[in-house]
C-alpha positions in Angstrom: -16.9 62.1 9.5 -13.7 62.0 11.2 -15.5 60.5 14.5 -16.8 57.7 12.5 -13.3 57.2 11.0 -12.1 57.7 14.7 -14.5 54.7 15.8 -14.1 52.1 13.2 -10.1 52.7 13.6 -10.9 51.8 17.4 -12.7 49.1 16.4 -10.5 47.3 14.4 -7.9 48.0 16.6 -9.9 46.2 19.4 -10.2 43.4 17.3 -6.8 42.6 16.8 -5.5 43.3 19.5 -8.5 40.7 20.9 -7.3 38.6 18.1 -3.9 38.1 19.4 -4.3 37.9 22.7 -6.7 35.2 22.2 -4.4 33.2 19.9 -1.7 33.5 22.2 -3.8 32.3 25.4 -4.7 29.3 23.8 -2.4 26.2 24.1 -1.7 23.9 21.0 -3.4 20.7 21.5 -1.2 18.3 23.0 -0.3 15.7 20.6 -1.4 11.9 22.0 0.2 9.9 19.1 2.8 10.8 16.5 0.8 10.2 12.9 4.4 9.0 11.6 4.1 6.4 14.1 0.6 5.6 13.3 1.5 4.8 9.5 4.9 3.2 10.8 2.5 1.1 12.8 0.1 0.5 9.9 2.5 -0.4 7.5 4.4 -3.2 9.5 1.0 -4.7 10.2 0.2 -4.7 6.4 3.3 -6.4 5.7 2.9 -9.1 8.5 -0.1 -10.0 7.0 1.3 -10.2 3.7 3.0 -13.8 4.1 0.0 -15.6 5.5 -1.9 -14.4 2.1 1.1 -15.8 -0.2 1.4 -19.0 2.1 -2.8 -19.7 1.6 -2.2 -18.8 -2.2 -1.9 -21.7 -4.6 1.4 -22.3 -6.2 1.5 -21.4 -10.3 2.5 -23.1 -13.6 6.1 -22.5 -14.5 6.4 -19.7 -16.8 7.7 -20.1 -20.3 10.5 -18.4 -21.3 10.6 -14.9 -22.4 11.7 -15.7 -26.0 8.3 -18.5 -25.7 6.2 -15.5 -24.7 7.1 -13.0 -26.8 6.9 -15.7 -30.0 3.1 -16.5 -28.6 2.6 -12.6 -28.6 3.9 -11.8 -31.8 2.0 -14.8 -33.6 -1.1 -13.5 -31.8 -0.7 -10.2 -33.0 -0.2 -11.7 -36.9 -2.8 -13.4 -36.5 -4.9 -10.5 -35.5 -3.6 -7.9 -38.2 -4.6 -10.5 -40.5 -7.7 -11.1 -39.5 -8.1 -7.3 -39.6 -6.6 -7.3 -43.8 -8.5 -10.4 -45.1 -5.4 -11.9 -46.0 -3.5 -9.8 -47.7 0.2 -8.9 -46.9 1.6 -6.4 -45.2 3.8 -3.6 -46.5 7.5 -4.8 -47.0 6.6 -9.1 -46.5 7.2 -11.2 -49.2 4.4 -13.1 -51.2 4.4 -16.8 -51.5 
Protein backbone atom coordinates (compact mmCIF):
# COMPACT_ATOMS: atom_id res chain seq x y z
CA UNK A 1 0.00 0.00 0.00
CA UNK A 2 2.51 2.44 0.94
CA UNK A 3 4.38 1.83 -2.60
CA UNK A 4 1.28 2.61 -4.38
CA UNK A 5 0.89 5.76 -2.20
CA UNK A 6 4.74 6.17 -2.85
CA UNK A 7 3.96 6.16 -6.80
CA UNK A 8 0.98 8.24 -7.21
CA UNK A 9 2.73 10.91 -4.78
CA UNK A 10 5.56 10.75 -7.57
CA UNK A 11 3.26 11.06 -10.09
CA UNK A 12 1.60 13.97 -9.21
CA UNK A 13 4.58 15.42 -8.27
CA UNK A 14 5.83 14.90 -11.92
CA UNK A 15 3.02 16.51 -13.14
CA UNK A 16 3.35 19.68 -11.59
CA UNK A 17 6.43 20.11 -11.62
CA UNK A 18 5.82 19.30 -15.71
CA UNK A 19 3.04 21.73 -15.36
CA UNK A 20 5.08 24.62 -14.44
CA UNK A 21 7.85 24.33 -16.20
CA UNK A 22 5.80 24.16 -19.24
CA UNK A 23 3.74 27.29 -18.40
CA UNK A 24 6.77 29.08 -17.69
CA UNK A 25 8.62 28.10 -21.12
CA UNK A 26 5.93 29.38 -23.06
CA UNK A 27 5.90 33.08 -24.17
CA UNK A 28 2.59 35.17 -24.04
CA UNK A 29 1.46 35.80 -27.37
CA UNK A 30 2.71 38.97 -28.54
CA UNK A 31 -0.03 41.38 -28.89
CA UNK A 32 -0.32 42.83 -32.80
CA UNK A 33 -3.01 45.45 -32.08
CA UNK A 34 -4.24 47.07 -28.77
CA UNK A 35 -8.24 46.06 -28.70
CA UNK A 36 -8.68 49.67 -27.02
CA UNK A 37 -7.41 50.91 -30.13
CA UNK A 38 -9.51 48.78 -32.30
CA UNK A 39 -12.80 50.13 -30.62
CA UNK A 40 -11.13 53.72 -30.57
CA UNK A 41 -10.85 53.08 -34.17
CA UNK A 42 -14.32 51.74 -34.67
CA UNK A 43 -16.00 54.27 -32.91
CA UNK A 44 -14.52 57.37 -34.78
CA UNK A 45 -15.44 55.61 -37.95
CA UNK A 46 -19.07 55.19 -36.66
CA UNK A 47 -19.35 58.73 -35.88
CA UNK A 48 -17.80 59.93 -39.27
CA UNK A 49 -20.42 58.31 -40.83
CA UNK A 50 -22.96 59.63 -38.82
CA UNK A 51 -23.23 63.23 -40.57
CA UNK A 52 -23.50 61.95 -44.11
CA UNK A 53 -26.75 59.91 -42.77
CA UNK A 54 -28.33 63.15 -41.10
CA UNK A 55 -27.21 65.28 -44.22
CA UNK A 56 -29.23 62.49 -46.77
CA UNK A 57 -32.08 62.62 -44.12
CA UNK A 58 -35.11 64.72 -44.90
CA UNK A 59 -35.69 67.72 -42.86
CA UNK A 60 -39.00 67.45 -40.32
CA UNK A 61 -42.24 69.44 -39.50
CA UNK A 62 -41.67 71.96 -36.72
CA UNK A 63 -42.78 70.49 -33.54
CA UNK A 64 -45.58 71.95 -31.50
CA UNK A 65 -45.03 73.07 -28.36
CA UNK A 66 -44.86 71.08 -25.32
CA UNK A 67 -47.95 72.54 -23.63
CA UNK A 68 -49.73 71.64 -27.67
CA UNK A 69 -48.46 68.11 -27.08
CA UNK A 70 -49.26 67.37 -23.86
CA UNK A 71 -53.08 69.01 -24.49
CA UNK A 72 -53.21 66.47 -27.73
CA UNK A 73 -52.18 63.66 -25.20
CA UNK A 74 -54.30 64.33 -22.53
CA UNK A 75 -57.46 64.78 -24.85
CA UNK A 76 -56.50 61.44 -26.44
CA UNK A 77 -56.37 59.81 -23.35
CA UNK A 78 -60.15 61.32 -22.35
CA UNK A 79 -61.14 60.33 -25.23
CA UNK A 80 -60.02 56.84 -24.71
CA UNK A 81 -61.15 56.29 -20.91
CA UNK A 82 -64.33 57.32 -22.33
CA UNK A 83 -64.62 55.23 -24.83
CA UNK A 84 -63.58 52.50 -22.33
CA UNK A 85 -66.83 53.86 -19.62
CA UNK A 86 -69.66 54.40 -22.26
CA UNK A 87 -69.97 57.79 -21.27
CA UNK A 88 -70.21 58.06 -17.95
CA UNK A 89 -67.99 60.27 -15.69
CA UNK A 90 -65.23 59.72 -13.95
CA UNK A 91 -64.77 59.78 -10.12
CA UNK A 92 -64.48 63.40 -8.75
CA UNK A 93 -65.72 65.40 -12.59
CA UNK A 94 -68.62 67.28 -12.44
CA UNK A 95 -71.91 66.36 -14.45
CA UNK A 96 -73.35 68.75 -16.91
Amino acid sequence: MQRLLAWLGLAAGALAFWRWRHRHRQAPPAASVDPAEELKQKLAESRSDEPAAEAAAEPEEPQPSLDERRRAVHDKARQAMDDMLGGENLPGEETD
